[in-house]
NUVEXVO-53462 format. One record per residue (C-alpha): residue number from 0; x, y, z; residue in three letters. Coordinates in Angstrom, 2 decimals. Each point is the difference from the previous one (the first is absolute). Layout:
N
+-----+---------+---------+---------+-----+
!   n !       u !       v !       w ! res !
+-----+---------+---------+---------+-----+
! NUM !       X !       Y !       Z ! ALA !
...
+-----+---------+---------+---------+-----+
//
This chain:
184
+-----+---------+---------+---------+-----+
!   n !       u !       v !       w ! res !
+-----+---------+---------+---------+-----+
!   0 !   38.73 !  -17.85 !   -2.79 ! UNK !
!   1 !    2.46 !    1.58 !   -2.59 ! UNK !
!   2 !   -0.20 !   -2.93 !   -2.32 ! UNK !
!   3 !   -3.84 !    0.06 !    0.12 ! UNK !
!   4 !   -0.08 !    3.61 !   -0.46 ! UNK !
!   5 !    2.64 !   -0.81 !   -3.31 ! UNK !
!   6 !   -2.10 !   -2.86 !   -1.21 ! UNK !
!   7 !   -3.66 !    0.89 !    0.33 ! UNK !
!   8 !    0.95 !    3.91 !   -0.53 ! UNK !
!   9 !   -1.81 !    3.05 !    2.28 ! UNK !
!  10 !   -3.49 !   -0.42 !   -1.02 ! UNK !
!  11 !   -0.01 !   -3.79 !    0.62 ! UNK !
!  12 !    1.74 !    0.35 !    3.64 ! UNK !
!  13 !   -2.17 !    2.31 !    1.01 ! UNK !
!  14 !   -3.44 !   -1.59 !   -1.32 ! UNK !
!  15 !    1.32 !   -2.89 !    1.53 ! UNK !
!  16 !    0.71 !    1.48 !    3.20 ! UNK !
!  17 !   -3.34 !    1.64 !   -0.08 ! UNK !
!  18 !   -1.76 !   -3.60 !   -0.62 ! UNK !
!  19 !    1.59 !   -1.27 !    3.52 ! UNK !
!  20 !   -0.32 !    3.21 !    2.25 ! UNK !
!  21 !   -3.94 !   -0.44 !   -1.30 ! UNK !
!  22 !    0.00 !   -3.71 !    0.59 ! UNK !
!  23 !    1.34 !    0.63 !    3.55 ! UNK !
!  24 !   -2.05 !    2.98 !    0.45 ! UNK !
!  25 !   -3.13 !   -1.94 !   -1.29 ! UNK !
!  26 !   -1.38 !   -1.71 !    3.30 ! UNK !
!  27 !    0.44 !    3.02 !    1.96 ! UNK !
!  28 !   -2.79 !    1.73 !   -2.55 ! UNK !
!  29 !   -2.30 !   -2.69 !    0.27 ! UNK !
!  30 !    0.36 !    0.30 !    3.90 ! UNK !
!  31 !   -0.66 !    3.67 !    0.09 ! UNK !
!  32 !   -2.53 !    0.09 !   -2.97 ! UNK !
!  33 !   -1.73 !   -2.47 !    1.76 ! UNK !
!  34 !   -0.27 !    2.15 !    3.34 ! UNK !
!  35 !   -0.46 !    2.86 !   -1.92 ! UNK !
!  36 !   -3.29 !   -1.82 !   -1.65 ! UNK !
!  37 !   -1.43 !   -0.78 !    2.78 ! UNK !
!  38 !    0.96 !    2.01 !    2.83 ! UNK !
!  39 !    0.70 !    3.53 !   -1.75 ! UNK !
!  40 !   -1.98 !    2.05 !    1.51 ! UNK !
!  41 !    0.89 !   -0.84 !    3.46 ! UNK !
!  42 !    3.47 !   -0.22 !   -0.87 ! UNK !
!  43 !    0.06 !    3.76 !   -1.54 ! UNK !
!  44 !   -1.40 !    1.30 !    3.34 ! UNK !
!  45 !    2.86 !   -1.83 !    1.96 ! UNK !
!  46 !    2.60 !    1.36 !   -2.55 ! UNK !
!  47 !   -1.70 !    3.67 !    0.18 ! UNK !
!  48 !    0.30 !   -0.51 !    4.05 ! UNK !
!  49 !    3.05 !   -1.15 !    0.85 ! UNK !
!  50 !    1.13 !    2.52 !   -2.88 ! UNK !
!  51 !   -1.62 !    3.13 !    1.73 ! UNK !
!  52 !    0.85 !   -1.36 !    3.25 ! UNK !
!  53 !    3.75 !   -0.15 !   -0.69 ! UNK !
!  54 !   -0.51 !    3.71 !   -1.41 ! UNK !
!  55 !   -1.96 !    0.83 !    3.06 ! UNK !
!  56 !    2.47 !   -1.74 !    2.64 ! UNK !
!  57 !    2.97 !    1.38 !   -1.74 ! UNK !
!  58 !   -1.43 !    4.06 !    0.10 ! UNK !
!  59 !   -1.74 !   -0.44 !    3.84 ! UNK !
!  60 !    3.56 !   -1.66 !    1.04 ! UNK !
!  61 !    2.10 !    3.02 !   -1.70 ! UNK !
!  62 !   -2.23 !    3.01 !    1.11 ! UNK !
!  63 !   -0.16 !   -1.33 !    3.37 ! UNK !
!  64 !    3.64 !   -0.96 !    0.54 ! UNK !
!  65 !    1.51 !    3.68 !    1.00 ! UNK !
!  66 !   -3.24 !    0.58 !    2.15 ! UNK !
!  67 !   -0.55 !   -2.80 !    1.89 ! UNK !
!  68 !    3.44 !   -2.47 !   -0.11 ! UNK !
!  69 !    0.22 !   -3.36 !   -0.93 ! UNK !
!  70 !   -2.29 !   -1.84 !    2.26 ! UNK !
!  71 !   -3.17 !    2.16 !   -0.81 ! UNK !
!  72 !    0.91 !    0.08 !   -3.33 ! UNK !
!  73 !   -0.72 !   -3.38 !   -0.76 ! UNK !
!  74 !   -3.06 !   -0.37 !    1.69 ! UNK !
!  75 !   -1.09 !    2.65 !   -1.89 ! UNK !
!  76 !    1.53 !   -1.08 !   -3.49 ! UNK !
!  77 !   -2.18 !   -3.65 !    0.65 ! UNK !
!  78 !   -3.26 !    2.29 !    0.53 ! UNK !
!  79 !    0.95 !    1.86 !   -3.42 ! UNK !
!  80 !    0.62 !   -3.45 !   -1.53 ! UNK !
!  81 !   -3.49 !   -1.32 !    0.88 ! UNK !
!  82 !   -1.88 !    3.22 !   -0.64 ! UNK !
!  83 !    1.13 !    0.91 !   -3.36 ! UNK !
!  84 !    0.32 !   -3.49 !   -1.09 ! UNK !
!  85 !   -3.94 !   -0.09 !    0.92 ! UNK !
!  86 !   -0.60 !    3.83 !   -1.05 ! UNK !
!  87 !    1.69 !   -1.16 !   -3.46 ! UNK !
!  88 !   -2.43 !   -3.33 !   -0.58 ! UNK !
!  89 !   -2.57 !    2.77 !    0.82 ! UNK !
!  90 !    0.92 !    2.00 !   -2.71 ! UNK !
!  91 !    0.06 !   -2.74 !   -2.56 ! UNK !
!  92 !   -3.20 !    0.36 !   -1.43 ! UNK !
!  93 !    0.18 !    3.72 !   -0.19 ! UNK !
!  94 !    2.98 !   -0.27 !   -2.03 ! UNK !
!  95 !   -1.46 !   -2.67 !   -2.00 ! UNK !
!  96 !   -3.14 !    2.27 !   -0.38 ! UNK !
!  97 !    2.42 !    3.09 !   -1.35 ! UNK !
!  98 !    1.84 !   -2.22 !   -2.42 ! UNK !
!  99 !   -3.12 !   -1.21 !   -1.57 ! UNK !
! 100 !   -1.34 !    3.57 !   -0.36 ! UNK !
! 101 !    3.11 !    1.49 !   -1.01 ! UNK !
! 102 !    0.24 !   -2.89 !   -3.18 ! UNK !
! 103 !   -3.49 !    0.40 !   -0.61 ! UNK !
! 104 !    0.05 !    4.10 !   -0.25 ! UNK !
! 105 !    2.72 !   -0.29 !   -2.42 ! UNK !
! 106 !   -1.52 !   -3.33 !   -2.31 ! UNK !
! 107 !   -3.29 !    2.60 !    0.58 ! UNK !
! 108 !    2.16 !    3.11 !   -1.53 ! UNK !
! 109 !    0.67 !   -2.23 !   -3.33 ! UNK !
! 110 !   -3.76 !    0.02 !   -0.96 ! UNK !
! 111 !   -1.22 !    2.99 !    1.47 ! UNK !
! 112 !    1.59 !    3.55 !   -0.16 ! UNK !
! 113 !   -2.28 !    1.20 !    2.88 ! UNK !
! 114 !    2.19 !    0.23 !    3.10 ! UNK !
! 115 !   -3.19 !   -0.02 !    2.33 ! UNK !
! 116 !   -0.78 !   -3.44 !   -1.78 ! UNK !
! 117 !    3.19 !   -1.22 !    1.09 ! UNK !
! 118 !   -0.20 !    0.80 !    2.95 ! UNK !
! 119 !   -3.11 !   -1.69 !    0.97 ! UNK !
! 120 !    1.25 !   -2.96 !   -1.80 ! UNK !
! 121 !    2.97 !    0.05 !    2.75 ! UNK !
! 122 !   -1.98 !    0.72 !    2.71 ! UNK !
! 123 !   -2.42 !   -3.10 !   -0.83 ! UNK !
! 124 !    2.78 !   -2.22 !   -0.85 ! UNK !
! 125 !    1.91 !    1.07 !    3.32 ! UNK !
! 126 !   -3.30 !   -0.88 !    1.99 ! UNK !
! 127 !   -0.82 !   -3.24 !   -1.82 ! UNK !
! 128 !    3.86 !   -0.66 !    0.71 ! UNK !
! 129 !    0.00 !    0.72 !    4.07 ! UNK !
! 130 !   -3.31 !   -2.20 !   -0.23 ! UNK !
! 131 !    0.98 !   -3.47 !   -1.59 ! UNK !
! 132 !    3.91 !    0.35 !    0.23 ! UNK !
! 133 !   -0.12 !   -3.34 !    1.51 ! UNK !
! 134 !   -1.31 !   -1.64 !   -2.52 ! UNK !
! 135 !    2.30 !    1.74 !   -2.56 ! UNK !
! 136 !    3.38 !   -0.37 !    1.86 ! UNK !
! 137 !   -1.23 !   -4.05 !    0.49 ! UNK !
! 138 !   -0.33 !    0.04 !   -3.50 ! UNK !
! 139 !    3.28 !    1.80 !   -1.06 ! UNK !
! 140 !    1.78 !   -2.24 !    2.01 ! UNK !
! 141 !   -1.38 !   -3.06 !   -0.99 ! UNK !
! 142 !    0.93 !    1.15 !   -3.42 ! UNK !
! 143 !    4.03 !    1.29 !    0.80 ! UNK !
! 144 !    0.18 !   -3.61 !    2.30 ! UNK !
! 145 !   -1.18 !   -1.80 !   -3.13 ! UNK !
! 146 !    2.72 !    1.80 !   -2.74 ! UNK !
! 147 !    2.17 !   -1.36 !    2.74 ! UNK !
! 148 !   -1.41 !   -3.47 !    0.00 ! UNK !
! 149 !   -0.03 !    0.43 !   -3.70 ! UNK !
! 150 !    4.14 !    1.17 !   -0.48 ! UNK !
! 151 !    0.64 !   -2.50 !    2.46 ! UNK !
! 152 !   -1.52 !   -2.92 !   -2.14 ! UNK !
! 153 !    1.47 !    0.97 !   -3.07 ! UNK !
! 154 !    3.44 !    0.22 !    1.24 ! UNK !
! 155 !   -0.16 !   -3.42 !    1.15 ! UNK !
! 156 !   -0.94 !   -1.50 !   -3.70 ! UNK !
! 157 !   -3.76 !   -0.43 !    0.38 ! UNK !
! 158 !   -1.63 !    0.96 !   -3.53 ! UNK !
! 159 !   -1.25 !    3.47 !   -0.08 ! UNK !
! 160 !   -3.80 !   -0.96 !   -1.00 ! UNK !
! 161 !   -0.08 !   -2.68 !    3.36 ! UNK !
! 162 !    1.84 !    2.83 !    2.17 ! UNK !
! 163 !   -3.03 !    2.37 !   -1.00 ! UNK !
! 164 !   -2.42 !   -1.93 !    0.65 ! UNK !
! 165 !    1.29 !   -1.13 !    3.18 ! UNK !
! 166 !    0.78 !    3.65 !    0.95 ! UNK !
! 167 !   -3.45 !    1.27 !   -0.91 ! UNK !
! 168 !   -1.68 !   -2.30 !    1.84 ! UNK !
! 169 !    1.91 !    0.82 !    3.51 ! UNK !
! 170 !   -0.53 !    3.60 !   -0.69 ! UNK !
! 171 !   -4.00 !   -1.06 !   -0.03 ! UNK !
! 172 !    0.44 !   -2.48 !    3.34 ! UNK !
! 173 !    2.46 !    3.36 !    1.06 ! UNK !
! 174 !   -2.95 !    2.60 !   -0.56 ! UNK !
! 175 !   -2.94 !   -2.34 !    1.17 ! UNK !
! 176 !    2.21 !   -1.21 !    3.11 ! UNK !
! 177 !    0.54 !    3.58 !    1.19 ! UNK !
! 178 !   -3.64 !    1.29 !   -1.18 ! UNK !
! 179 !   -0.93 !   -2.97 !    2.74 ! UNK !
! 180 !    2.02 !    1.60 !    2.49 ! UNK !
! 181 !   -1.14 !    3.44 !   -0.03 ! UNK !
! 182 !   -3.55 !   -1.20 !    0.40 ! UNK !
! 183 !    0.56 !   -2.06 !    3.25 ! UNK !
+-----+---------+---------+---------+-----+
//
């Protein structure tokens, strides 16, 4: 390793490390882009319950530990898991909803110096958000599982214009495949 760092000097080695951590690293993005693609949207609402369930276990296990003892305390820590894991899934598109109208108030605030303007330009956006959030989060994640796809097949040598087009056509099959889903 010395004599490679000598001969090819610090840029080199490291490039060149770089180059085979992405060529190893390369299937595992296709994998995941690919899931990401076409199962997104169901996959988010796992993530977001296990994630609040873990949160929810952890605090119902904690607060009940010095009231009730061990025993009670984890029954009660797997009811916390299951209903803020659920409450949290509930809350996704009410979260989605505020994040949409909180963007859109402020894009609204560049071209309008009315803040009652703005305001109705968040509230619309947040509604329009809570109402097809589905369909947007299907899309965003068809689009993050296909940079994915995309890094992935570059690192592995394919030819950048063949890697787009491959990659922009599995974010389409990605966005029609879960558009599919949500109307079954």
């Amino acid at each position: 390793m010395a004599y490679a760092l000598l001969f090819l000097g610090i840029d080199n080695f490291f490039s060149l490390l770089i180059s085979n951590v992405l060529h190893l690293v390369a299937p595992f993005m296709l994998i995941l882009g690919s899931i990401l693609a076409f199962t997104g949207r169901r996959l988010i609402k796992l993530l977001v319950f296990f994630a609040g369930g873990l949160l929810g276990g952890a605090m119902a296990y904690f607060l009940a530990l010095d009231i009730f003892g061990e025993t009670w305390a984890l029954i009660i820590s797997i009811v916390g898991f299951v209903g803020i894991g659920l409450l949290c899934v509930a809350f996704i598109p009410i979260v989605f909803g505020i994040s949409i109208g909180f963007l859109a108030y402020h894009a609204a605030g560049v071209f309008f110096e009315n803040v009652l303007i703005c305001i109705i330009v968040g509230v619309v956006a947040f509604v329009i958000g809570i109402l097809l959030y589905n369909h947007v989060l299907s899309i965003i994640t068809a689009i993050v599982g296909g940079s994915l796809i995309l890094q992935g097949l570059v690192s592995l040598g394919i030819p950048t214009y063949t890697s787009i087009i491959v990659t922009f056509l599995l974010i389409i099959a990605g966005v029609v495949f879960q558009f599919r889903q949500l109307s079954k």
